[in-house]
C-alpha positions as CSV (number, residue, x, y, z in Angstrom):
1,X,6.4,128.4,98.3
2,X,4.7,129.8,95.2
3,X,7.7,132.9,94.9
4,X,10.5,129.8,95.7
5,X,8.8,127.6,92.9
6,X,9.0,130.9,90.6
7,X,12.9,131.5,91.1
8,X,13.7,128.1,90.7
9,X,11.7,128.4,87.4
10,X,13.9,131.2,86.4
11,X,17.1,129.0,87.1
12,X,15.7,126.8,84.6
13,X,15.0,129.0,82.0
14,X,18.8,131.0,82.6
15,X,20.2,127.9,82.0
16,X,17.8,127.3,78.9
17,X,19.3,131.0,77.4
18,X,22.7,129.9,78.2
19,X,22.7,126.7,76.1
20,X,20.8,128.3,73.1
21,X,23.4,130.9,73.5
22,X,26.3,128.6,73.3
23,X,24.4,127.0,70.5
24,X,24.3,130.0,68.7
25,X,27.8,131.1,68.6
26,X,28.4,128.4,67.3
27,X,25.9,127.9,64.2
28,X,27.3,128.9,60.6
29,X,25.4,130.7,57.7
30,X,23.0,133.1,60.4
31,X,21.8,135.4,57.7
32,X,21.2,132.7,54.3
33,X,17.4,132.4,53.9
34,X,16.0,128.9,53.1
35,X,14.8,128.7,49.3
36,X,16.8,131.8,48.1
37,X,19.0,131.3,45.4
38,X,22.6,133.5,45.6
39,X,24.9,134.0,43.0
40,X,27.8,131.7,42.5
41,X,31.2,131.8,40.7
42,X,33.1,128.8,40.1
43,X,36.7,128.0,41.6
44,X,39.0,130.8,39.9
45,X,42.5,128.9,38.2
46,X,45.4,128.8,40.4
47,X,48.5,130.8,39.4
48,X,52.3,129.2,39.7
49,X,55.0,130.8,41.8
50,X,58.2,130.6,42.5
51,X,59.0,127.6,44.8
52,X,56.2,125.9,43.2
53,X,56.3,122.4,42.4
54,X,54.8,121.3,39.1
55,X,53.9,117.8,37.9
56,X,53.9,117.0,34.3
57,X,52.9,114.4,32.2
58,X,52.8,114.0,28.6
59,X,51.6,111.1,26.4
60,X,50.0,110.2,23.1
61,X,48.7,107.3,20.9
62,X,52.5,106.5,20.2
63,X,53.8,105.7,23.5
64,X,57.4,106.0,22.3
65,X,57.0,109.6,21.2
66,X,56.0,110.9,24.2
67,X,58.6,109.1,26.0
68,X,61.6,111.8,25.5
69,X,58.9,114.3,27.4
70,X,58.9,112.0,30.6
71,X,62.7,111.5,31.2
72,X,64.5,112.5,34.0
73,X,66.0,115.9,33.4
74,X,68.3,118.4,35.6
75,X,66.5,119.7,38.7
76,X,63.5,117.1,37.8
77,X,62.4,114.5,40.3
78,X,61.1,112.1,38.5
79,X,57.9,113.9,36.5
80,X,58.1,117.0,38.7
81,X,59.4,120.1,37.9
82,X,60.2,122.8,40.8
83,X,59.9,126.3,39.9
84,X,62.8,128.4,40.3
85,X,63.0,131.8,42.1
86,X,62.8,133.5,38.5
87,X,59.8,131.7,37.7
88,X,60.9,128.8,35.5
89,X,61.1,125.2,35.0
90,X,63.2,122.8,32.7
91,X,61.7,120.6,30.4
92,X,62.9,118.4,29.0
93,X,63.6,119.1,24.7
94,X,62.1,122.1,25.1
95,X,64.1,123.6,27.3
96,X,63.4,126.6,29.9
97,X,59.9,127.7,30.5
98,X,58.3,130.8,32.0
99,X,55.7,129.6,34.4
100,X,55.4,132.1,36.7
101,X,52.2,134.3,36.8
102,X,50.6,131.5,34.5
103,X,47.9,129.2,35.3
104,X,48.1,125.5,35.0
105,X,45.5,125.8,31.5
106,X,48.3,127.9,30.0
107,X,50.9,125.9,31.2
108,X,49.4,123.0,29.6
109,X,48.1,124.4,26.4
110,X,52.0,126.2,26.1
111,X,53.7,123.0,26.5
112,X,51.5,120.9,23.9
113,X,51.8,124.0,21.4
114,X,55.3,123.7,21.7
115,X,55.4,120.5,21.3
116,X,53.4,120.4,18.2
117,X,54.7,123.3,16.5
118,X,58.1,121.9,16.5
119,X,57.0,118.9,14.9
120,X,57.5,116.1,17.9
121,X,54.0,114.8,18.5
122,X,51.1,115.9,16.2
123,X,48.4,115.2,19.2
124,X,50.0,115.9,22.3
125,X,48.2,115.1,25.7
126,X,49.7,117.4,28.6
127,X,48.8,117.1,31.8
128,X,49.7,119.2,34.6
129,X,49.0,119.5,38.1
130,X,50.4,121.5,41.4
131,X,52.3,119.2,43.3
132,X,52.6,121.3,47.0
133,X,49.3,122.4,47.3
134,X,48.9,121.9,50.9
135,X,46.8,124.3,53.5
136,X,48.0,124.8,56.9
137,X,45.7,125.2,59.6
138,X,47.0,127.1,62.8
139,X,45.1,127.9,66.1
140,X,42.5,126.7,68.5
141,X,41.8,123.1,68.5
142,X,45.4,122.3,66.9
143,X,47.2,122.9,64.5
144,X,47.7,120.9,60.7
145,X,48.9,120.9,57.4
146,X,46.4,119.7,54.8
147,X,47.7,118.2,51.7
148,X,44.9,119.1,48.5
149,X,44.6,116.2,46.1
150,X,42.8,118.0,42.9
151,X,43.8,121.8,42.2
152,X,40.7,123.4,44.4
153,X,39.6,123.5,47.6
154,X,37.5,126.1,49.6
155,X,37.3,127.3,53.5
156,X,34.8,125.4,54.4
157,X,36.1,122.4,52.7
158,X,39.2,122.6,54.8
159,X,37.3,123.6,57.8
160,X,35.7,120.5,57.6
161,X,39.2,118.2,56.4
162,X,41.0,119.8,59.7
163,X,38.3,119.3,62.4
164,X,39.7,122.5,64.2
165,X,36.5,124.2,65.6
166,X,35.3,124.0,69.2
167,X,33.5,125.5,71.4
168,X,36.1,128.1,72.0
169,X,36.9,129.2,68.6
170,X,36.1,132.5,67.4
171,X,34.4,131.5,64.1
172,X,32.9,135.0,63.4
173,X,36.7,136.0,62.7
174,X,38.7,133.6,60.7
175,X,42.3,135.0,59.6
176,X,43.5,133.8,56.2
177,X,46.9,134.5,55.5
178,X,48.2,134.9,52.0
179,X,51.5,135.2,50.3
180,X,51.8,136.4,46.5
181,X,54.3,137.7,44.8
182,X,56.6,138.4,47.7
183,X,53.5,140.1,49.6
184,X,51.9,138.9,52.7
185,X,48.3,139.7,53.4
186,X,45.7,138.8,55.7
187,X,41.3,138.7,55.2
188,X,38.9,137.9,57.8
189,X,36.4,135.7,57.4
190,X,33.2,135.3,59.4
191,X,31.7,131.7,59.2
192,X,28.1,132.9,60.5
193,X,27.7,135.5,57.3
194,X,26.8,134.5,53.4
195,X,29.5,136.9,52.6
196,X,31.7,134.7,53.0
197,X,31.3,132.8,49.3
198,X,31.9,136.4,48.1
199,X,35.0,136.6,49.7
200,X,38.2,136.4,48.0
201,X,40.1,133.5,50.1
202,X,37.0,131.7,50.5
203,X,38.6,129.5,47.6
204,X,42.0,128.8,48.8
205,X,45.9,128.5,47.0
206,X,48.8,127.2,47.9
207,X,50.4,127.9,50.8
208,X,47.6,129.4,52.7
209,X,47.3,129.6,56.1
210,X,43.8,129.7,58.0
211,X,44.5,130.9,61.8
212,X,41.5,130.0,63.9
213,X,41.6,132.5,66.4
214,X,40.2,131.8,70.1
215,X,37.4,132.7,71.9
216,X,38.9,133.0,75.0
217,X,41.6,130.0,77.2
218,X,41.8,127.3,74.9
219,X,39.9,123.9,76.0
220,X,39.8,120.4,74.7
221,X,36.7,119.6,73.1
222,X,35.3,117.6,76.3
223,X,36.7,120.2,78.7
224,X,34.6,122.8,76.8
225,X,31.5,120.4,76.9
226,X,32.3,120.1,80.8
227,X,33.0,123.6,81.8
228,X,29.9,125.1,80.1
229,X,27.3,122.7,81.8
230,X,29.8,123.2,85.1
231,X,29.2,126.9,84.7
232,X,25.3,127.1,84.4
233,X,24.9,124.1,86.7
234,X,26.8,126.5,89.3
235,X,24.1,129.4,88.1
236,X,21.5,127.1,88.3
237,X,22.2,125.8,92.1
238,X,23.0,129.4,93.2
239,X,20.2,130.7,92.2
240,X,18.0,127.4,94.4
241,X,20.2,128.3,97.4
242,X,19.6,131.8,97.6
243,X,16.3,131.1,97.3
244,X,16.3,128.4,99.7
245,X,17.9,131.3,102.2
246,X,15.5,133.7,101.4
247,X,12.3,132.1,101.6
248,X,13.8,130.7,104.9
249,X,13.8,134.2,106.5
């Protein structure tokens, strides 16, 4: 009885190792240490592209000044200006700008320069924003697009926005796909390191695209929760039968 209550005992603690396991796989951040500080750089400026889509505002203490900034123009919708496959826009009065390669700082700082240097407006407020910065998330648990509000975002942050992890996600290799320049290029990224702040898509741009690759067949998230107790309940009451048989003998 004593070797029967010592296998059962064993069931238990299996299915013990199997959770924690489970547990594990799925925990972010393994190797940061509590009360350790690590380096940190702040969100680097994103860069226009063709096919971008800019919005741009301009105003002043004289209302009417600004107003022949804001029109409609050619190619405009409304205040937005879409960047052309040679890397310009047309603003209005100014005329055609180069604004590929160039962050939104420059762009703003270019504009009001030009602005004031021609005379217009002597204190010029630009304002300019990325109108299609969107993320799209690919993989298991679904798939999305995320439209970004301000001009920065980070994996984790979209991560978090999409909901996309399960069970069954391989979060130790996260592909991020990137396209600049006419060049497509892919990083891994592994959720459970620190290395991951350090890595160069862990702040995001336009147009990327984080592929959450699976573990193995892809579950909903209350099929996953059902098949792994399934699977170490089945362990569990194998292991009590067999003993069951053998103590019987």
């Amino acid at each position: 009885m004593k070797r029967l209550f010592d296998i059962i005992l064993l069931g238990v603690v299996s299915f013990m190792l199997f959770s924690c396991s489970t547990a594990k796989d799925m925990t972010y951040l393994l190797d940061m240490q509590y009360n350790t500080e690590y380096p940190a750089s702040p969100a680097p400026e994103l860069i226009v592209q063709p096919d971008d889509v800019l919005s741009i505002t301009v105003t002043c203490s004289t209302p009417e000044l600004a107003a022949p900034f804001n029109l409609f123009s050619e190619g405009t919708t409304g205040l937005k200006y879409p960047v052309d496959r040679e890397g310009n826009i047309e603003f209005p009065v100014l005329g055609t700008i180069k604004v590929w390669g160039a962050t939104l700082s420059q762009i703003k700082n270019g504009i009001a320069a030009g602005i004031r240097e021609n005379g217009f407006i002597k204190d010029p407020i630009v304002q300019v924003s990325l109108d299609n910065f969107a993320i799209t998330v690919i993989g298991s648990g679904g798939n999305k697009v995320i439209p970004i509000a301000n001009n920065s975002i980070n994996l984790l942050q979209v991560i978090a926005m999409s909901g996309q992890l399960t069970n069954s996600s391989n979060i130790k290799d996260i592909m991020i796909i990137r396209t600049e320049n006419g060049v497509r290029q892919s990083y891994t990224v592994d959720l459970q390191s620190k290395d991951l702040f350090y890595s160069p898509v862990f702040y995001l741009k336009q147009n990327d695209v984080v592929y959450v690759k699976p573990k193995g067949t892809n579950l909903s998230t209350s099929g996953e929760t059902v098949m792994s107790f399934v699977t170490a309940g089945l362990s569990l009451v194998s292991i009590i039968v067999n003993a069951i048989l053998w103590t019987s003998r």
